[in-house]
Steps between C-alpha positions, in 0.01 A plus 500: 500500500301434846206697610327464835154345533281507746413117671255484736504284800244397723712466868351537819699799673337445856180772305390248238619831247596435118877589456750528231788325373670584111671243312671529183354484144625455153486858345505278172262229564288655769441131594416438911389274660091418417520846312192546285506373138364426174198287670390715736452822287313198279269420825435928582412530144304156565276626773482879379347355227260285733398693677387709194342211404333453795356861542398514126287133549346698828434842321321291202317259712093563510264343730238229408202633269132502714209352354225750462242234675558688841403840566722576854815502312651660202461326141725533262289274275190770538714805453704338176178451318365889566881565394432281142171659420684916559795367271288288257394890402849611401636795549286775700640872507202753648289618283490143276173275472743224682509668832164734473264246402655151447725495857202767655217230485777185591530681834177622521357132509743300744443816725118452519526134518729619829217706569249216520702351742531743721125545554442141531774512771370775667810593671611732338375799210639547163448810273649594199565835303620585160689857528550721173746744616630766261799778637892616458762467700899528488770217534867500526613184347754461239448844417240771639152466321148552504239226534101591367229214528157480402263255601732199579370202666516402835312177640494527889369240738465542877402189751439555811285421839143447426470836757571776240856624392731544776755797581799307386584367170767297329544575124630171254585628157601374188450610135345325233616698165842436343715635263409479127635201348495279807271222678584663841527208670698555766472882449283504633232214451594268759487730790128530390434147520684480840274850599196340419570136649540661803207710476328126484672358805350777687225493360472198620527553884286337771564845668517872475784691382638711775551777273465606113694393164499693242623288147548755208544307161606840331505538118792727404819475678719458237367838401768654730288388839210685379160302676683484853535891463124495385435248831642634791469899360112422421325233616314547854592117591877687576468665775454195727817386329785427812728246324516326134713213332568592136556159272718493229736373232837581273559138377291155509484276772718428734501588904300865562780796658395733790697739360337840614346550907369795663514784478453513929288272607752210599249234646401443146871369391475331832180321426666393168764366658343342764208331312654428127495105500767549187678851564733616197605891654807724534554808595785535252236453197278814689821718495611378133101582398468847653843647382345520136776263345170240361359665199165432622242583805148365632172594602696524830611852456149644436348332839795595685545887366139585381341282779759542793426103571778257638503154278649251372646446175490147374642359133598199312860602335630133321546474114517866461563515102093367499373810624316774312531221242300275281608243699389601811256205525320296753707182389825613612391545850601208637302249727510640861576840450163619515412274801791660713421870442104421551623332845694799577296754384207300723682463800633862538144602404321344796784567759408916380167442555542381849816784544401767780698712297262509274265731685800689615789538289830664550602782366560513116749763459758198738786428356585084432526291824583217414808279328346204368618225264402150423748217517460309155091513575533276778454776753551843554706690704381876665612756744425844591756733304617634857594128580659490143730792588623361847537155349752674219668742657563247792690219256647823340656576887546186553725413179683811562588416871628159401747648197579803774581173736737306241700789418589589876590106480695578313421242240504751194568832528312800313780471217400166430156616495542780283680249235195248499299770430701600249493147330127561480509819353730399209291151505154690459638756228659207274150370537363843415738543179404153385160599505512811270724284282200257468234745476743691196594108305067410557457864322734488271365134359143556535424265779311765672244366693591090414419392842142650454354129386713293733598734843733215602738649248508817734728264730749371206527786313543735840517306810779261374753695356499744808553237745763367253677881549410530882704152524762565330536844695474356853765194361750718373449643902545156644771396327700813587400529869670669801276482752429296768142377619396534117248320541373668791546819411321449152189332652447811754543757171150292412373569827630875502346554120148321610485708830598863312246431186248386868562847654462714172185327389324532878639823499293625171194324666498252266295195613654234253843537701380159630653311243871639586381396860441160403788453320717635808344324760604131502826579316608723792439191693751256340762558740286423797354162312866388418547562893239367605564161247809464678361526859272199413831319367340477174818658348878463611676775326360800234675422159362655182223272418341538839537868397343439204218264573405727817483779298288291216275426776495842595444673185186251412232714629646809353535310125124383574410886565708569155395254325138571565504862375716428219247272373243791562698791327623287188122408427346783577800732376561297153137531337486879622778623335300374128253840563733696673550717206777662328668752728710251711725242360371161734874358467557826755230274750565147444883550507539741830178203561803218447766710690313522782434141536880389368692770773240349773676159372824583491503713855279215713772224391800715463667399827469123355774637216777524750471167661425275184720411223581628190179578297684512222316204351174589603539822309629361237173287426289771563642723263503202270123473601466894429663436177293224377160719608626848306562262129179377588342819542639679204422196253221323617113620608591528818588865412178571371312721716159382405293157470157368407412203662129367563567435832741786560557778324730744545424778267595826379190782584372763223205710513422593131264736412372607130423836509383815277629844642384867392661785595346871457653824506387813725233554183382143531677402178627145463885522453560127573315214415643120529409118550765293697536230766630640832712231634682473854696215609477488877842415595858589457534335181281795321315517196802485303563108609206386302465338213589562191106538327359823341244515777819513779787638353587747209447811681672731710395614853226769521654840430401717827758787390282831513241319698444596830255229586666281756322200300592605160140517354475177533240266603626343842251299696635655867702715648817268433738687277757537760558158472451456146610797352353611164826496361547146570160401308406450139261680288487277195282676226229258335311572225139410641346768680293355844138468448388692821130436660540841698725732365604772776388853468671768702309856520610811660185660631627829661820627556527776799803731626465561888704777592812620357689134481195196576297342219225280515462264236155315468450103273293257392612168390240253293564183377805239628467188689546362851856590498641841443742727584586830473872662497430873603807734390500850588720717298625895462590513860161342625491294814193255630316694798223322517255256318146339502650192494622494933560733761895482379800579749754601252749523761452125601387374195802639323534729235544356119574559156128277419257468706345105450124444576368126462159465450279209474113402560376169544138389523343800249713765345428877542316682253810752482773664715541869606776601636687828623888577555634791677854654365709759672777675336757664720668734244392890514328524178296261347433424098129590390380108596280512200815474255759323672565119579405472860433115546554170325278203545497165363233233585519181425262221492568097547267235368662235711184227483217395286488492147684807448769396661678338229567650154623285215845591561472414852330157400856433299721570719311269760510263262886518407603527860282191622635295167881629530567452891421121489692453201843701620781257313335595177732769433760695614396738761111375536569425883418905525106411423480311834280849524164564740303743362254765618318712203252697424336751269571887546474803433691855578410865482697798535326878510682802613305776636 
């Protein structure tokens, strides 16, 4: 059998135009002459795999550490040692001794040896405050709760011209608490030490300041973003407030993300991107951020909705399975990485300073302005989002016109076009299929989650067998092919899919369409550079492997672009899903994660099919490669989700709490009394993948039948059950009760009716810690009105079964709470209120530092899991205590009134 193929000639026709010949081809052989073979898929592979290497050598590079010897420049040296001393003190959650005394006074001194300097200098003025703030206020995040503070600390520093405080202010923040159970090194330590090095460089100055900085070192963020609420809601430093830079971290180390700009306010991304000696920025990450898919938010969101200020938001992201960790320490930051965000964060800070926008900024209800991107962080790329949309919809047009051009050519016809489109279609659902056949055989032999230690698995386990199906789709194709200009025709359906996904994603305003743009652009051009190849003699006649090594030439800054956020999302994506929780299966990310980057493959290259030579044997070996990896995975570690190693560990996260709880009947009875450890496992995985010990295992999951507390009386930390579900903890009874410092005591001091159908119900809580929470039920037709609590919009807020208030107080606890709730019952008649169940609460208190934190229970199973996770071949099954654990004492009661 004969097909026709397309040959190419380069002939001069009197217009120097490309025309086109056919020869014959072996159906069976598919071997022409220079037709692409086994070596050259070898060399695309070979320089794909380059130019990864390439991009992930400049993504990790750093620049050279400072000395701290000079004071015009940024010191990484000066800033690590501040950095040492806040870690030295170990974990630092509001409220502690760490952060209210210990990490208080650390501050306090290098700021008045700043101080000193300053009025020696005589430049400039310095003056510090320490701000108390107590108050309430509501947050949508993860689910819809209520946030009450009292006395929290807030160090704030403002420098300045010698002249008195000017008009206009730029606000630095950072916070210098952390979770329980973690050094807080990166999060958020370091962007301290980077805050206050700065602070010294200005301080510094041989002249004034042009206008005001404001550094706020604030002392509970992790406490659901509670001091910048306190700040910019309280303090009078606020109001001269016109821009800010918020400093952060989700990892350790690495190169610091602008992730988040604006609100408005464009000249601030514009002095980022003008001024950053070592810019690391995408718009991509800002849309990714803001559409809620991260399960976790900054002090950004207070400035920019309680404060209506424009910023910045800044963060390191590497080594992700570090953070909220005990391992979050200064030692795995590596060399440089403090030096380059201190540069940065330096730079962008003067150019503000000397910004005329700074007196006069634009309007803060703007929408975003700019596309911007950096290329591999050797320099970044920006345009007005107007510019953006005539730059895409023009290639769009442009792609369009030259398909629209071809066709009245005649050199395919709509038919033909229609039937490479349908090879795609059937190409990208045999890639779809495979992928739900993965994600079911992963299930079904518990390697859920095996790529979580080592991400590059993600690509063998995902990537590799798709393009192994995409091939073999788009070869069956080739090697029963009708149609002339294959080649042609299949290298414009690239150009056609690019442009359509080009015009959808600029049509839904979205500003990260850039990347489709960059992929389109040069590849539209290959025609035009084979053309233009042949004009300058440089090539005789187009056979395949000009074809092909045109288009590789083509295609390299679009596998740069690729390769570049690929190596973003798989180490940013990977460590996430291990606290994503328990209501999404993370096979259902990384694989659609693998699809997307295997159908990209397979439709960039898939014109190359139809000129090369069998692939037979190249599919072959990589199913024999694919083979290989899945006995390895099934009978070897490498299938283990989870590993402890010193230098890197990949770990499974708990939070275990031992906790008494007391419930009470409507007479104030005690129906329930019990001891247990509350355990959740943070990811997928669930409580029910741990190990087999008495203190993990041999219980069932709480039994919330009857219970219409959304938390299931029990003790959770936050507002988080919607992403691990009550059902999918343990409550493993223990036979010691907790010994409890402060036990909770909840009085009802007056109970009102209002009207026919309101009822006012008046508390007063004693006793607890720095970390409560109450879950606030109201039952027999009841509905929340109102509380003391916040000026609640139950219409935005959005109504609930349970009602979650976290509360917390740092520097000196209150004396006692009162509080009042308002409930309104829409039914006509009303039960006597005195002698019916109207409202359930539960409060529950968390000793999450000090020496109550630990009980003796806790103090074994901190013990077991640090012994058993370095020692995982000493049994069957021990690789499950590669465990990082969070604990605490607690304590739960439930009244009904």
């Amino acid at each position: 059998m004969e097909v026709r193929r397309r040959k190419d000639s380069l002939m001069a026709d009197g217009k120097g135009d490309i025309y086109y010949q056919e020869e014959v081809v072996d159906f069976k052989t598919r071997r022409i002459p220079e037709a692409i073979g086994f070596r050259h898929w070898l060399l695309f592979i070979a320089t794909v795999g380059l130019l990864y290497g390439g991009v992930v050598f400049l993504h990790r590079k750093m620049p050279p550490v400072r000395d701290g010897t000079s004071f015009t420049d940024f010191s990484e040296t000066r800033a690590r040692f501040l950095l040492k001393q806040l870690t030295a003190l170990g974990p630092r959650p509001s409220g502690s001794e760490n952060l209210e005394v210990k990490a208080f006074n650390i501050l306090n001194n290098r700021i008045s040896l700043i101080k000193n300097v300053v009025s020696v200098k005589g430049f400039n003025r310095l003056e510090t405050d320490v701000q108390r703030p107590s108050g309430c206020f509501d947050l949508k995040f993860l689910s819809s709760f209520t946030l009450c503070y009292h006395e929290i600390t807030n160090i704030a520093v403002r420098i300045g011209p010698s002249g008195g405080p000017t008009e206009n202010s730029l606000l630095l923040n950072c916070h210098f608490d952390t979770m329980p159970d973690t050094p807080g090194a990166t999060d958020d330590a370091v962007s301290c030490a980077i805050m206050m090095d700065v602070l010294e460089v200005l301080a510094h100055s041989h002249k004034p300041l042009a206008h005001d900085i404001i550094f706020l070192f604030n002392g509970a963020e992790e406490n659901f973003l509670q001091a910048a609420h306190g700040f910019i809601q309280q303090h009078p430093w606020r109001h001269s407030i016109k821009a800010f830079i918020n400093l952060e971290g989700t990892g350790s180390g690495g190169r610091e993300i602008l992730f988040q700009a604006g609100p408005g306010n464009s000249w601030l991304l514009q002095t980022y991107l003008e001024n950053a000696p070592h810019p690391f920025c995408s718009v991509l990450a800002q849309e990714i951020f803001q559409s809620g898919i991260i399960p976790s938010d900054t002090d950004f969101r207070i400035f920019r909705d309680y404060g209506r200020i424009s910023g910045l938001d800044i963060a390191y992201t590497k080594n992700g399975w570090v953070y909220h960790t005990e391992f979050d320490e200064e030692r795995r930051i590596e060399a440089g990485a403090i030096q380059r965000a201190g540069e940065n964060v330096l730079a962008v800070v003067k150019a503000i300073l000397e910004s005329p926008y700074l007196e006069q900024p634009a309007t803060f209800d703007e929408g975003n302005r700019w596309v911007f991107y950096d290329v591999v962080g050797l320099f970044t790329v920006y345009y007005s989002v107007t510019v953006g949309k005539i730059l895409n919809y023009l290639a769009v047009a442009l792609t369009f016109v030259m398909v629209v051009s071809r066709l009245e050519k005649g050199l395919y016809t709509r038919a033909d076009l229609a039937q490479v489109f349908f090879r795609h279609g059937v190409a990208f659902s045999a890639m779809l299929l495979a992928m739900f056949v993965l994600i079911g055989f992963v299930v079904y032999t518990d390697l859920v989650m095996c790529w979580y230690k080592m991400p590059e698995i993600v690509g063998m386990l995902y990537v590799l067998p798709l393009l192994i199906v995409g091939c073999i789709v788009h070869t069956y194709f080739a090697d029963h092919n009708a149609i002339l200009n294959v080649e042609m025709l299949h290298y414009d359906s690239i150009l056609i899919s690019l442009a359509s996904i080009l015009f959808l994603m600029t049509w839904f305003n979205l500003a990260s369409a850039f990347y489709v743009l960059n992929y389109l652009l040069l590849p539209a051009c290959k025609d035009l550079f084979i053309y233009i190849l042949g004009s300058l003699g440089v090539i005789r006649k187009v056979t395949p492997r000009v074809l092909f090594f045109s288009q590789l030439f083509c295609f390299v800054p679009p596998f740069i672009f690729a390769a570049y956020a690929i190596s973003q999302c798989v180490d940013f994506f990977v460590p996430v899903m291990g606290r994503l929780g328990n209501a999404i299966n993370p096979e259902f990310i990384m694989g659609p994660i693998g699809l997307l980057i295997a159908s990209s493959f397979v439709l960039f290259v898939n014109n190359l099919f139809y000129i090369s030579r069998r692939m037979n044997y190249l599919i072959r070996l990589c199913l024999a490669i694919f083979g290989l990896f899945l006995v390895m995975l099934l009978t070897t570690k490498l299938g283990n989700p989870y590993e402890y190693t010193p230098e890197d560990p990949r770990l499974r996260r708990i939070i275990a709490l031992h906790a008494n709880r007391s419930i009470y009947d409507f007479d104030g009875d005690v129906v329930q009394r019990d001891n247990a450890l509350f355990v959740h496992s943070l990811d997928y995985r669930g409580a029910m993948d741990l190990p087999a010990h008495s203190f993990l295992q041999g219980s069932s999951p709480p039994n919330c039948s009857g219970v219409l507390d959304e938390y299931c009386r029990m003790p959770y930390y936050t507002a988080i059950h919607e992403l691990f579900p009550p059902e999918h903890s343990l409550w493993v009874p223990v036979p010691s009760p907790v010994p409890l410092p402060y036990p909770i005591d909840l009085k009802l001091i007056s109970r009102e009716l209002i009207g026919a159908n309101r009822l006012n119900l008046t508390f007063e809580l004693r006793g607890g810690f720095d970390k409560m929470s109450l879950h606030v039920t109201p039952l027999s037709g009841y509905e929340l009105s109102k509380w003391s609590f916040t000026d609640i919009d139950i219409k935005e807020f959005g109504r609930r079964v349970t009602y979650f208030v976290f509360m917390t107080y740092g520097h000196q606890a209150p004396e006692f709470r009162s509080f009042w709730i308002l409930l309104e019952n829409h039914a006509s008649t009303v039960q006597e209120p005195e002698t019916t169940h109207n409202l359930e609460i539960a409060v529950a208190s968390h000793h999450a530092h000090g020496p109550y934190q630990d009980t003796d229970t806790l103090r074994q199973l901190r013990s077991l899991i640090a012994m058993r996770r370095e020692t995982p071949k000493m049994a069957v099954g021990w690789w499950r205590w590669a465990i990082t654990m969070i604990g605490g004492r607690s304590e739960i009661v439930v009244k009904i009134f």
